[in-house]
C-alpha positions in Angstrom: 84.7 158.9 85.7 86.1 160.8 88.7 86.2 164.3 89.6 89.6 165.9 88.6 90.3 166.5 92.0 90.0 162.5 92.6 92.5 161.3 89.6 94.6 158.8 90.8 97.5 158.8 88.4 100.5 156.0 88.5 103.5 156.1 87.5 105.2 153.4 87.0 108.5 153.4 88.7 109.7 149.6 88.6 109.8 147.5 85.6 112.6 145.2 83.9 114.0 144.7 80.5 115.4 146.8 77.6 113.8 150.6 77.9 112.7 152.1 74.9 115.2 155.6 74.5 112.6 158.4 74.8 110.9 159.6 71.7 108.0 162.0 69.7 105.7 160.6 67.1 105.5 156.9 67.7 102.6 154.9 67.6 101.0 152.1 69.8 98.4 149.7 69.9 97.3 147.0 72.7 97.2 143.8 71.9 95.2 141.8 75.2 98.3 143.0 78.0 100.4 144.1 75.8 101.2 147.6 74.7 103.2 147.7 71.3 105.4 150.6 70.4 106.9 151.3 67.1 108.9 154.5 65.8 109.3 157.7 66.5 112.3 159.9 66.6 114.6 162.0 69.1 118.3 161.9 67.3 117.4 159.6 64.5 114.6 157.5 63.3 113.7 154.4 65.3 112.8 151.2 64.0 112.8 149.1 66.9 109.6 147.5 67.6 109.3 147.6 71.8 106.8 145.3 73.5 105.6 146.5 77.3 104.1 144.0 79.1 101.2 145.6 81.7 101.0 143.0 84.0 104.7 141.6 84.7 105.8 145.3 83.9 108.3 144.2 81.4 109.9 145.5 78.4 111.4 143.5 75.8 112.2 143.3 72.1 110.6 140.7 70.0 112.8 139.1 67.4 110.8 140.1 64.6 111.8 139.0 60.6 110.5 138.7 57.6 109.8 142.2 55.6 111.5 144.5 58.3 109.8 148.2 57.7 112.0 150.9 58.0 112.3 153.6 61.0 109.3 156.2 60.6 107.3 158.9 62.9 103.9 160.5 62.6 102.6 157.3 60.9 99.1 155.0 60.9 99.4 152.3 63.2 96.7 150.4 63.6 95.6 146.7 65.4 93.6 144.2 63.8 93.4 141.2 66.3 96.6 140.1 66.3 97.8 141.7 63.3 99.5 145.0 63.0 99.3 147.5 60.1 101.6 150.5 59.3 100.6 153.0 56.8 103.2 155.9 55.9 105.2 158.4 58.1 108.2 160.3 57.7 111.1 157.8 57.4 114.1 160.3 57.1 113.8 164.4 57.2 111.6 165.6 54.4 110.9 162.1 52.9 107.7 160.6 53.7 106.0 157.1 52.7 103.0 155.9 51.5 104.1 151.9 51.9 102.0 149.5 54.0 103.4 146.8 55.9 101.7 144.2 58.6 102.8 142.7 61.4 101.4 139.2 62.1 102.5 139.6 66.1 101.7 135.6 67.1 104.8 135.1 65.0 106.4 138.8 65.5 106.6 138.3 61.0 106.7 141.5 59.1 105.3 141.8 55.3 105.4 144.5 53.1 101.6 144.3 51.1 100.3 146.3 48.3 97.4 146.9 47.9 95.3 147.3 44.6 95.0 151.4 43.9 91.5 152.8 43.9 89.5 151.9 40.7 89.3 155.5 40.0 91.8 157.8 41.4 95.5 157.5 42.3 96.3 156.2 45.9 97.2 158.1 48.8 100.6 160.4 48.5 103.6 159.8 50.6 102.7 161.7 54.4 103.0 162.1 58.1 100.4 163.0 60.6 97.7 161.3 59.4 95.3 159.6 60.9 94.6 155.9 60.3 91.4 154.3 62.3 90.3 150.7 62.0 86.4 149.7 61.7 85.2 146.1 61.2 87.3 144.9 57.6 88.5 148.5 56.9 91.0 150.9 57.3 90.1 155.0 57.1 92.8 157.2 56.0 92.2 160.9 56.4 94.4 164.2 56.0 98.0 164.6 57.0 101.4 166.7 55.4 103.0 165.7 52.0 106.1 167.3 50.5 105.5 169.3 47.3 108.9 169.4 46.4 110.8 165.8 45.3 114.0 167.4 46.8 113.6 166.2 50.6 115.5 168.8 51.9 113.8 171.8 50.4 110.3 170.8 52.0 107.4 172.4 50.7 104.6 171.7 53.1 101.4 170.7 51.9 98.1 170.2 54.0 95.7 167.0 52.9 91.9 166.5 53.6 91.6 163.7 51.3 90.1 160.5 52.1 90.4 156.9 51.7 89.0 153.7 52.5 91.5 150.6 52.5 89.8 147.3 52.7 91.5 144.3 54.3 91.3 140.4 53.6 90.5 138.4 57.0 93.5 136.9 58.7 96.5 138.5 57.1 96.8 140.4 53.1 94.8 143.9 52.2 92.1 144.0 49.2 93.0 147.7 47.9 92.4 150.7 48.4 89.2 153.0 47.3 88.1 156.8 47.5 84.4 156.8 49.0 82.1 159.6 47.7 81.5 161.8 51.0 78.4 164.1 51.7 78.6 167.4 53.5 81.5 169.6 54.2 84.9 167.9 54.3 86.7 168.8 57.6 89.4 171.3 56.4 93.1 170.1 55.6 95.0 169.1 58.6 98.0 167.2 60.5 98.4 165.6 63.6 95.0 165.6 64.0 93.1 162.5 65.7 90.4 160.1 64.4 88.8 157.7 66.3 85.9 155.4 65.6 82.7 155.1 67.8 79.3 153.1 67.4 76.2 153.4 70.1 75.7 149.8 71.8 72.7 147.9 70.3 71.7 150.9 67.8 73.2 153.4 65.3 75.7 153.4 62.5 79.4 153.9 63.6 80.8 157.2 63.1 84.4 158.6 63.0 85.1 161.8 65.0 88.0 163.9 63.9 89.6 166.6 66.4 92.0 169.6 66.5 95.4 168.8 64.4 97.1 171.7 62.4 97.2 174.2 59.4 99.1 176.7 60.2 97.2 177.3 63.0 96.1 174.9 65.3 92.4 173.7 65.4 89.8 172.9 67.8 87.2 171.7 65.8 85.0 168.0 65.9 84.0 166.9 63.2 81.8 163.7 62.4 81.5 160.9 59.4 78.7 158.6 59.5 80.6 155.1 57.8 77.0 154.2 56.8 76.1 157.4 54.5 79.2 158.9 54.0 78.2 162.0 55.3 80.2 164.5 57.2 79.1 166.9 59.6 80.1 169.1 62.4 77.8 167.8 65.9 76.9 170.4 68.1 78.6 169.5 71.5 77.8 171.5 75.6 80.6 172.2 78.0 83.8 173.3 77.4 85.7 173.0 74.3 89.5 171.9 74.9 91.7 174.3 73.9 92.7 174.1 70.0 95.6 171.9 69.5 97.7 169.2 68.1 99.9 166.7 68.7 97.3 164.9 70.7 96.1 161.8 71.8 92.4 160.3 71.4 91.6 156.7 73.1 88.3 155.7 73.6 86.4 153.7 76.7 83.2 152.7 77.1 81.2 156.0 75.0 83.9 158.9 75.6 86.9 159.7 73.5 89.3 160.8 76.2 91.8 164.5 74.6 95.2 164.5 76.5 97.8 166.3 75.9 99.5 168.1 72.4 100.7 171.5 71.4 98.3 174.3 72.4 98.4 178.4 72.0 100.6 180.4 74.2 98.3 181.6 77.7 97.2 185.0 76.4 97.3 184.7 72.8 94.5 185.9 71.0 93.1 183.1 68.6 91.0 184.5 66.3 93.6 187.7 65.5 96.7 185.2 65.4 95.9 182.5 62.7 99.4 181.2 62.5 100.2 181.0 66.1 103.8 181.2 66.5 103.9 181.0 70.3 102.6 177.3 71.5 103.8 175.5 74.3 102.6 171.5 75.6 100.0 171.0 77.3 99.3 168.3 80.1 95.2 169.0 80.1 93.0 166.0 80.3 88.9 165.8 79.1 86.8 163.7 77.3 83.7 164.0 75.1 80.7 161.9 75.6 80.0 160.1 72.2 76.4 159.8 73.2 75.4 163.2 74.7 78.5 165.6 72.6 79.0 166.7 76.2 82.6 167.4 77.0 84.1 167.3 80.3 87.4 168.9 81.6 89.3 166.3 83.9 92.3 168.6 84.1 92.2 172.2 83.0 94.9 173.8 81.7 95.4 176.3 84.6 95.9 173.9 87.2 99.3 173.5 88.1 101.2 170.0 89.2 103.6 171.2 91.8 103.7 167.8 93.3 104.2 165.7 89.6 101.0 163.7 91.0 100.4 163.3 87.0 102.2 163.2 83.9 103.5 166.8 82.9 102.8 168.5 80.0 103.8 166.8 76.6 103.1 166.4 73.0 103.6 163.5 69.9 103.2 160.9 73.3 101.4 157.9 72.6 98.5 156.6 74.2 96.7 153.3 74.8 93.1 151.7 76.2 93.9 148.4 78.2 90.9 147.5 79.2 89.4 150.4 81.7 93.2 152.0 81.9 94.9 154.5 79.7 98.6 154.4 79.4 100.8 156.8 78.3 104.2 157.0 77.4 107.0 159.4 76.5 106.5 162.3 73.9 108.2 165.6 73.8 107.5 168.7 76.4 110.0 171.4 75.0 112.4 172.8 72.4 116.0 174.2 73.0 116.6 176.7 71.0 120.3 176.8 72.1 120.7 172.8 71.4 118.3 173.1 68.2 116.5 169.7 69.4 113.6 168.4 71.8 113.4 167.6 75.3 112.0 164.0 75.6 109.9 162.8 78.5 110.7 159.0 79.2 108.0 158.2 81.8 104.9 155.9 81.6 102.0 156.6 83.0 98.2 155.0 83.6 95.2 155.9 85.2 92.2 154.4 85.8 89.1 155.7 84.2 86.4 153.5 86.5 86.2 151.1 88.7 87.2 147.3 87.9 84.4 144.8 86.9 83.2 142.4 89.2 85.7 139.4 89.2 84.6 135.6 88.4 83.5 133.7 91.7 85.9 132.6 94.2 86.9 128.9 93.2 89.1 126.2 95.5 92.0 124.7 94.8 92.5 122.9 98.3 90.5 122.8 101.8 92.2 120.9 105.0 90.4 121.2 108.5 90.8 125.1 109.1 92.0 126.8 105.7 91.2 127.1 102.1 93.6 127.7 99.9 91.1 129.8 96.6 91.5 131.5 93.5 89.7 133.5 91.0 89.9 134.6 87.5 92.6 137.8 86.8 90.8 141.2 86.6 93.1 142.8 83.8 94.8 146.2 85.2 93.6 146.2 88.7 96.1 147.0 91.7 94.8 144.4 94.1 91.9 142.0 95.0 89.6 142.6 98.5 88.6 139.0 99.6 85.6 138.7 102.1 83.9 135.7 103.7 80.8 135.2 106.2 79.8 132.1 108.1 76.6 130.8 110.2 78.9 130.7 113.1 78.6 133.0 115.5 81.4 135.7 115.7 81.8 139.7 116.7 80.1 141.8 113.9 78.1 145.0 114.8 76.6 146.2 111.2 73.6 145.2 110.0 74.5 146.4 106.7 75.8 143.2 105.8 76.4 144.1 101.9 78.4 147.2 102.7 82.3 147.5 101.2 84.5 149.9 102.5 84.9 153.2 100.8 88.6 152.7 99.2 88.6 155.5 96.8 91.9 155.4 94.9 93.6 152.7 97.3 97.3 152.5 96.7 98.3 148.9 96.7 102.0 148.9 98.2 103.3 145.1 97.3 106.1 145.7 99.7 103.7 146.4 103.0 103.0 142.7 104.6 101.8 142.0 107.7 102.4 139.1 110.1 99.1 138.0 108.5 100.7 137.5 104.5 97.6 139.3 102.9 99.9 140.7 100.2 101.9 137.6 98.8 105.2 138.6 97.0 103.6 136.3 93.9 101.4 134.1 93.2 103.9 130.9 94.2 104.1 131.8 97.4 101.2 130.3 98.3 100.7 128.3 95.9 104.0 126.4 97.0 104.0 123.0 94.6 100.9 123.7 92.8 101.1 123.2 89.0 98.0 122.5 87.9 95.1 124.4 89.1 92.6 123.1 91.3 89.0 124.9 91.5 85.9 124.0 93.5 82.4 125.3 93.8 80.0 124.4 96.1 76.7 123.6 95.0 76.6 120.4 92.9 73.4 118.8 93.4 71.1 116.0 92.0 67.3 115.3 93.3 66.8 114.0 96.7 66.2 110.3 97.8 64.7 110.4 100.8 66.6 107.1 102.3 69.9 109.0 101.8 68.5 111.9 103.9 71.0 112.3 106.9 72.0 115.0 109.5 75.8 116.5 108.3 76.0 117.5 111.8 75.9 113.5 112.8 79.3 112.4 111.8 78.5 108.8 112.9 75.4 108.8 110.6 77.1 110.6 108.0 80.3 108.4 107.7 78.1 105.4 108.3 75.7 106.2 104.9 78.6 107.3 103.0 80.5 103.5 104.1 77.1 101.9 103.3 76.4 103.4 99.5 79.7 104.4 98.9 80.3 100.4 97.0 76.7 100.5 95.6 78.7 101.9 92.8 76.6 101.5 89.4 76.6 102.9 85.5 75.6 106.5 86.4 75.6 109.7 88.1 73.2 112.4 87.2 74.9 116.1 88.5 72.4 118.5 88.2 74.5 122.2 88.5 73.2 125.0 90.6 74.7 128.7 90.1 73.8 129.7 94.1 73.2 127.6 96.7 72.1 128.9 99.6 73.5 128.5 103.0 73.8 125.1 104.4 71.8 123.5 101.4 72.2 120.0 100.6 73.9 118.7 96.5 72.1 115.8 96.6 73.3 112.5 94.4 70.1 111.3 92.3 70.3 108.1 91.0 69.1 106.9 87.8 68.3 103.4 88.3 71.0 102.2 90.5 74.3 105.4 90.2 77.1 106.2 92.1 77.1 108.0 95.0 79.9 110.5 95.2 79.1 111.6 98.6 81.2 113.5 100.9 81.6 116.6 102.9 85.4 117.0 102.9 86.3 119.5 99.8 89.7 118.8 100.1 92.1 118.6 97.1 95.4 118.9 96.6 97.6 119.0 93.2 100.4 118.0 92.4 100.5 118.0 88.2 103.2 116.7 85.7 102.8 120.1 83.7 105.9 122.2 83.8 106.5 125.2 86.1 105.8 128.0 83.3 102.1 128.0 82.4 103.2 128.5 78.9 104.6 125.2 78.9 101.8 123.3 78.8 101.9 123.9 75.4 103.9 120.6 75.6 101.0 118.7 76.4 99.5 116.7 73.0 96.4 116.7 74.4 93.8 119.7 75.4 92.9 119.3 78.6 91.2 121.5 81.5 89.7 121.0 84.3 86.8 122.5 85.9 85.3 121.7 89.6 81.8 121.6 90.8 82.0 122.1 94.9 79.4 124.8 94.5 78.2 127.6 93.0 79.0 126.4 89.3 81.0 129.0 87.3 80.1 129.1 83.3 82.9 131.0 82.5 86.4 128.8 82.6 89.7 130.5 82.6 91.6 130.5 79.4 95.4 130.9 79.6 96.9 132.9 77.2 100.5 133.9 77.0 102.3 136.8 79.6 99.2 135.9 82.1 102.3 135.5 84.5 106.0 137.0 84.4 107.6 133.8 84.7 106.2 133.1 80.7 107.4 136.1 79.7 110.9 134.9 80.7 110.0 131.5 78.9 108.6 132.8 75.7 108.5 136.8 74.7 106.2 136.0 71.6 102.3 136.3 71.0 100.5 132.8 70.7 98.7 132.7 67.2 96.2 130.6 69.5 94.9 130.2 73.5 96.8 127.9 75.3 95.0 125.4 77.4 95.9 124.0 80.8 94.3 121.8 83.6 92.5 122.9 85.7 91.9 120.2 88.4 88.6 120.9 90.5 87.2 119.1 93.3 83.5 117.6 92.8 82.1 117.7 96.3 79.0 116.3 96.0 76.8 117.0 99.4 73.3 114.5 100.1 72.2 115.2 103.4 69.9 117.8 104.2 72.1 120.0 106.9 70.0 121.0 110.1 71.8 123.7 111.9 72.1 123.9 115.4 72.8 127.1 116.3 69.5 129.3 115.7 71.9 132.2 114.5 72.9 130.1 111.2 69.1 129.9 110.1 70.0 133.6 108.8 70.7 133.9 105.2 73.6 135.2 103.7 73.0 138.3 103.0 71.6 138.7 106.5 75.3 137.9 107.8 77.8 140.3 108.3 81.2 140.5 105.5 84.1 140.0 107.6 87.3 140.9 105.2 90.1 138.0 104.9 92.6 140.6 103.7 93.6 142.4 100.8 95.8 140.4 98.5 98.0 141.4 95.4 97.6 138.3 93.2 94.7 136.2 92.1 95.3 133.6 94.3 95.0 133.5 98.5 95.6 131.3 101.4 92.5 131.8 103.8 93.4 130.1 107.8 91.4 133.5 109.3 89.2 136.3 108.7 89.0 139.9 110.4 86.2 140.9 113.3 85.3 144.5 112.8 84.6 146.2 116.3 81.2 146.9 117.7 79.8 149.6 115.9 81.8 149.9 113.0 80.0 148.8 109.6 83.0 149.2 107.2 87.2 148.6 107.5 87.5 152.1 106.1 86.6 152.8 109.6 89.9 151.6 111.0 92.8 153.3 110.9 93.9 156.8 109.2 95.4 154.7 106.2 94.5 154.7 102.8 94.3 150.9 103.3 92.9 149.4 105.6 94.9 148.6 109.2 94.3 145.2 110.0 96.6 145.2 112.9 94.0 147.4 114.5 91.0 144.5 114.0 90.6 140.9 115.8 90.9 137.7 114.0 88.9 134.7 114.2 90.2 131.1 113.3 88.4 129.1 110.4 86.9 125.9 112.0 86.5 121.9 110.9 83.4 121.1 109.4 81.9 124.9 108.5 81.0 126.0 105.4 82.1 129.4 104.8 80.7 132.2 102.1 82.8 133.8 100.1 82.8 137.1 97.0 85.5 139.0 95.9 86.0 142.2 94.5 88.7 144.2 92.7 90.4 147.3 93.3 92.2 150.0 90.9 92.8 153.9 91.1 89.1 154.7 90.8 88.1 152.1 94.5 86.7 149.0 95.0 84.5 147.7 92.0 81.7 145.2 92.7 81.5 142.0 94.2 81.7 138.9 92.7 78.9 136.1 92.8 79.1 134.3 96.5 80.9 131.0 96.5 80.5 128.5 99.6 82.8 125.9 100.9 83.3 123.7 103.7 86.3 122.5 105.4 87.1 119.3 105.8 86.5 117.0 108.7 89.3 114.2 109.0 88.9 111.1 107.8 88.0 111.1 103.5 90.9 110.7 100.7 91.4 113.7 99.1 90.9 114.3 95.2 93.3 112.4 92.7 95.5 114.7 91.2 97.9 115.2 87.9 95.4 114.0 85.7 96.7 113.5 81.9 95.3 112.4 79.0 97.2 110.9 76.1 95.8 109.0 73.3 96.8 105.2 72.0 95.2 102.7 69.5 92.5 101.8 71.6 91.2 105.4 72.2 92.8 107.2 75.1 94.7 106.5 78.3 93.6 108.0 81.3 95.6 108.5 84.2 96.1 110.2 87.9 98.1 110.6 90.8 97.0 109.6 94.3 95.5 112.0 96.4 98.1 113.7 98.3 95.7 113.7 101.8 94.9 109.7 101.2 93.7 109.7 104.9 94.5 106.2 105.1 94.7 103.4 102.7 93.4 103.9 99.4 90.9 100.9 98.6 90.1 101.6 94.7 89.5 104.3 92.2 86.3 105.1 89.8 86.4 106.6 87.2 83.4 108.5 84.9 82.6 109.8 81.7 79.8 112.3 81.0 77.8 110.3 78.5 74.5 111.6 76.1 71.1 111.4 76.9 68.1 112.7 75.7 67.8 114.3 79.8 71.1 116.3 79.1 69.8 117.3 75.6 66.5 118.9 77.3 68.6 120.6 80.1 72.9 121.4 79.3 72.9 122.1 83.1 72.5 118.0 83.8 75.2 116.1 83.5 74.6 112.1 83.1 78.5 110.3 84.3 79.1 106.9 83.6 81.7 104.5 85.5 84.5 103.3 83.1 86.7 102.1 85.9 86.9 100.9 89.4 90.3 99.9 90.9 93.1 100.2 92.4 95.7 101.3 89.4 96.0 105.1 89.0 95.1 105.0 85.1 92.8 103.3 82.5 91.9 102.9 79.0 88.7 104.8 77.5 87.7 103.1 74.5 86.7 104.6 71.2 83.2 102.9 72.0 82.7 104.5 75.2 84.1 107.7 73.1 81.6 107.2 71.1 78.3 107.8 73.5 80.4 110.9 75.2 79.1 114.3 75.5 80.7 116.9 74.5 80.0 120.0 77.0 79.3 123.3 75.4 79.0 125.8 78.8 82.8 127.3 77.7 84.4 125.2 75.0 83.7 122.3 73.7 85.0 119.6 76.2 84.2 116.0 77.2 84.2 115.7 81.0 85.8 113.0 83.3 85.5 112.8 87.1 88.1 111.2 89.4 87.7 109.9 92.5 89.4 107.7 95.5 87.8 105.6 98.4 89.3 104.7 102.1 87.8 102.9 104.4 85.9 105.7 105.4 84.3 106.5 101.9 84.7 108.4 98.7 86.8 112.1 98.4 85.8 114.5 96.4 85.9 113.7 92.6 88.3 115.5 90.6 86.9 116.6 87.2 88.5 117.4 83.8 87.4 118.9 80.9 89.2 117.0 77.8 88.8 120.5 75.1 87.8 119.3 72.3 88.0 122.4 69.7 85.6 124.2 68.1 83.6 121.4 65.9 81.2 119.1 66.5 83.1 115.9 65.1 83.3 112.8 67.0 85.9 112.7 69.9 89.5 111.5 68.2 88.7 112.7 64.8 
């Protein structure tokens, strides 16, 4: 975590859709990208259930039905996968509940459950401020305030330490509840207290830490419950305590339970002489504990003032939320007129960063011409921006010889509205994606073992063309595709042959798509068939994307409700399958490619990037944060070089949030094209019929002449795959010149069904000209999670 003094709050200033009104003692849970907010009060109850999305930054109100619970505050809210539970709070003033409800969000479908009472014991007592943590099947209830009196407006406060362990059915329903028998001291009775639930990676039984809350006085005390043995205790913990309080928040991240906010003692009030502290006041301090070491650590003190509202101010019965790496924060109270008689509300959201972003997934292609590429990568969730960086064995300006060396962006603030003449920033990912439906992904690296008569120089066009014209119609049963993760610089992907196989052979990556799925990614939903593509151009990546819903804002306008299930899409990737063994002829690009110098392609807001030129740093400057005064880089200030026919370029990316620049991705390498080769089919669907399936495409959209005939393949099983997944044994099925086919249930039949992600039986795609065969365009054909025949 950073030092205090380099917190980069956000607040977030521009969002769309219905705002929640601001509100104390709600409740929310994440569910992937959302954040989930129910209840609460400030002039009345609420019962609206509000939906934020973090990544499109909208608000909106799911049409829920079914067993609608009613408005409540201070009450257990807890999140189950997709399912919601509700346990208590106060529904109107002195009348508190003790009903449970769930909320089965895929279908936004309330139901009021009931579960069995405890076999000895009566169940939990209507209450508020409780604290309700979820742990594997179960649900822990601790503490809270009940109502002694059954005439709700003479309240007779009563403080609860009691305990209770509810026990859930998987999916959707609740076994009962039960009333464990506990060893130790039992934490004191308490409200408004938190609980949060913690267990040590790889060892150790979890444990539930309780802090602060209030009786009478409020507390500042940590207590632990080992779910194993039932035993409480108090840990001994070093730094400093926060000050006693309640009201709270508790999230945890990684192993520390971050304390923001509540109601804490008036500056100068004497504690331990003033047990019912009368004078409080909100608080807007910030620490964390370290579940591993009981160290805690004060991120913001409550002496240091905000005279430049850089950070939330101080506030209490606020909510809190963990998406991903990124706490959230939204509304709460920070005050009481006494003239008015009612709160003051805050209505502002807030996140910040606790570390940097992961390392995103390797740069993939989608499309390569002459002198650009247009690539993607997987979504980093809750990051501000992407830095994309490439190096080549041409020779261009770079000074620093430390070649792996990022520049120092501490707490970057992406500005989306701040675009150069150079379009680093795009206003979304369509932009530059222009017609693009279907996503097209390509790694370099695809490679088979070497025959020796295909060996030619890729720097002698007139060879290369000549070999690829020569073998490109010795077209045969099969193509083994042996995958390698990271190919060096200028390596050959050789096509081995098992007896007489298809040669694939090209150098010219380039793709384009062009698919019959809808605009909105959530409509592929439409599709009857599971489909996705995945390219091998490279450096192979295991782990394929997975759409789910509100990935982008325009399915959020299409659809404001949680998928009960992922959605699938294709994912169209190039196959460029490389044979000759390159020979350089430049001495510089013998180097390897860590010996090269990064040169930065720009920072960009989306996933997604257009890449026609890259940025020379200046002799004797190692990093961009060199340049300029800027808390992002200048790139006005720097040179840029043209990308050239024929090169193959290295790529990595990284991501960037409040905290700086996280790591680099693996390196991805690809070339651009030389003129002359058919691009990759595109728009490939899959539908099935009574003979098996029907296969089709459309043409490449770069045909680069006449298009003589199509093959088609189909990864089959052989006992070589079986000894290594990373083999891949194809098949031809068709060669033509129609744009579709039928696979039979036979051919079905010997398929194999591709376990690296999810189960999937993979095609491959490809069109010849007179000069050859493009690069093949492969499709994963998702097969669910058994092990049944194809069809079934």
């Amino acid at each position: 975590m950073a030092a205090p003094s380099l917190l980069n709050w956000r607040r977030v200033s521009s969002f769309t859709g219905p705002v929640p009104r601001a509100r104390h003692g709600h409740r929310a849970v994440a569910i992937r990208e959302l954040m989930i907010i129910f209840g609460g009060g400030n002039e009345g109850i609420a019962d609206e259930l509000h939906v934020y999305n973090t990544v499109t930054n909208q608000w909106f109100l799911p049409a829920v039905r079914g067993d609608i619970p009613p408005g409540c505050a201070a009450h257990g809210f807890v999140c189950d996968g997709t399912r919601i539970l509700v346990f208590g709070g106060m529904v109107e003033y002195g009348r508190y509940s003790n009903e449970l409800y769930e909320l089965q969000a895929s279908r936004w479908l309330w139901k009021k459950v009931k579960p069995h009472p405890p076999s000895s014991g009566l169940p939990p007592c209507p209450r508020l401020g409780h604290s309700f943590s979820l742990y594997g099947n179960k649900c822990y209830l601790f503490g809270g305030l009940a109502n002694e009196s059954e005439d709700s407006n003479n309240n007779v406060p009563r403080y609860l330490n009691d305990f209770y362990e509810l026990e859930l059915q998987h999916g959707s329903g609740v076994v009962g509840w039960s009333i464990p028998m506990t060893k130790g001291i039992v934490p004191s009775p308490r409200e408004s207290h938190t609980a949060v639930i913690y267990c040590k990676k790889d060892s150790g039984s979890p444990k539930m830490y309780v802090f602060g809350g209030m009786c009478g006085a409020r507390l500042d005390d940590l207590w632990q419950l080992d779910l194993e043995t039932m035993s409480w205790s108090k840990p001994e913990t070093k730094g400093t305590v926060p000050l006693p309080r309640s009201l709270h928040t508790a999230s945890v991240i990684g192993n520390k339970m971050y304390i923001f906010g509540g109601w804490v003692p008036h500056k100068g009030e004497n504690i331990e002489t003033s047990p019912h502290d009368c004078e409080w006041r909100c608080t807007s301090s910030f620490s964390y504990l370290n579940l591993d070491t009981a160290e805690w650590t004060t991120l913001v003190s409550d002496s240091q003032e905000d005279k430049k509202n850089s950070r939330p101010r101080p506030r209490a019965g606020h909510c809190a939320v963990a998406i991903g790496t990124r706490l959230y924060f939204w509304s709460g109270r920070d005050g009481y007129k006494k003239a008015l008689n009612s709160q003051v509300c805050c209505k502002d959201l807030w996140y910040l960063d606790t570390e940097k972003p992961p390392a995103p997934s390797q740069v993939q292609l989608i499309k390569a011409t002459t002198n650009s590429f247009h690539v993607k990568w997987d979504e980093v969730p809750t990051v501000e921006g992407y830095l994309l960086q490439l190096n080549t064995d041409l020779p261009y300006q770079a000074a620093s010889s430390d070649s792996s060396a990022a520049p120092n962006m501490q707490g970057v603030r992406m500005d989306p509205h701040r675009q150069g003449s150079n379009n680093t920033i795009p206003n979304s990912i369509s932009d530059t994606m222009n017609s693009t439906k279907t996503e097209h992904t390509a790694m370099k690296g695809t490679s088979v073992k070497n025959r020796p008569d295909l060996n030619a120089s890729a720097d002698s066009n007139a060879t290369l063309h000549s070999s690829l014209a020569t073998n490109a119609s010795n077209h045969n049963s099969c193509v083994v595709d042996v995958l390698r993760k990271n190919e060096g610089p200028h390596t050959s992907a050789n096509i081995g042959v098992l007896s007489s196989c298809l040669d694939l052979r090209t150098v010219i990556p380039e793709t384009s798509v062009s698919s019959s799925v809808s605009s909105a990614q959530t409509m592929v939903t439409q599709q009857t068939i599971k489909t996705e593509s995945s390219s091998t151009n490279g450096a192979v990546v295991k782990d394929e994307t997975s759409l789910t819903t509100f990935s982008t804002k325009s399915e959020v306008d299409e659809a404001c409700a949680l998928p009960a299930t992922k959605i699938s899409r294709v994912e169209a990737h190039a196959a460029v399958m490389l044979f000759s063994k390159e020979t350089p002829s430049n001495p510089v690009a013998t180097m390897k490619a860590g010996e090269r110098q990064w040169c930065d392609v720009g920072i960009f807001k989306n996933n997604t990037a257009l890449v026609s030129q890259f940025y020379l740093l200046p002799k004797g400057k190692q990093s961009i944060s060199k340049i300029g005064n800027a808390d992002a880089p200048d790139y006005s200030l720097l040179k840029k070089q043209d990308l050239v026919p024929g090169t193959g370029y290295r790529f990595r990316v990284a991501a960037i949030n409040g905290c700086g620049i996280g790591p680099f991705s693996k390196i991805s390498e690809f070339k651009t094209c030389i003129p002359g080769f058919p691009g990759a089919p595109s728009a490939v669907r899959i539908s099935k019929n009574v003979e098996g399936i029907h296969l089709s495409w459309e043409p490449p959209t770069s045909p680069s002449g006449n298009i003589l005939e199509y093959s088609a393949y189909l990864a089959i099983r052989t006992a070589q795959i079986q000894d290594n997944p990373s083999q891949l044994v194809f098949m031809r099925i068709y060669c033509g010149l129609k744009t579709s086919c039928i696979v039979t249930a036979g051919q079905l039949a010997n398929a194999h069904i591709d376990y690296t992600s999810r189960p999937a039986i993979v095609f491959r795609i490809s069109a010849k000209n007179e000069k050859g065969y493009g690069p093949a365009t492969q499709v994963r054909w998702l097969q669910g999670n058994n092990k049944k025949a194809p069809l079934n």
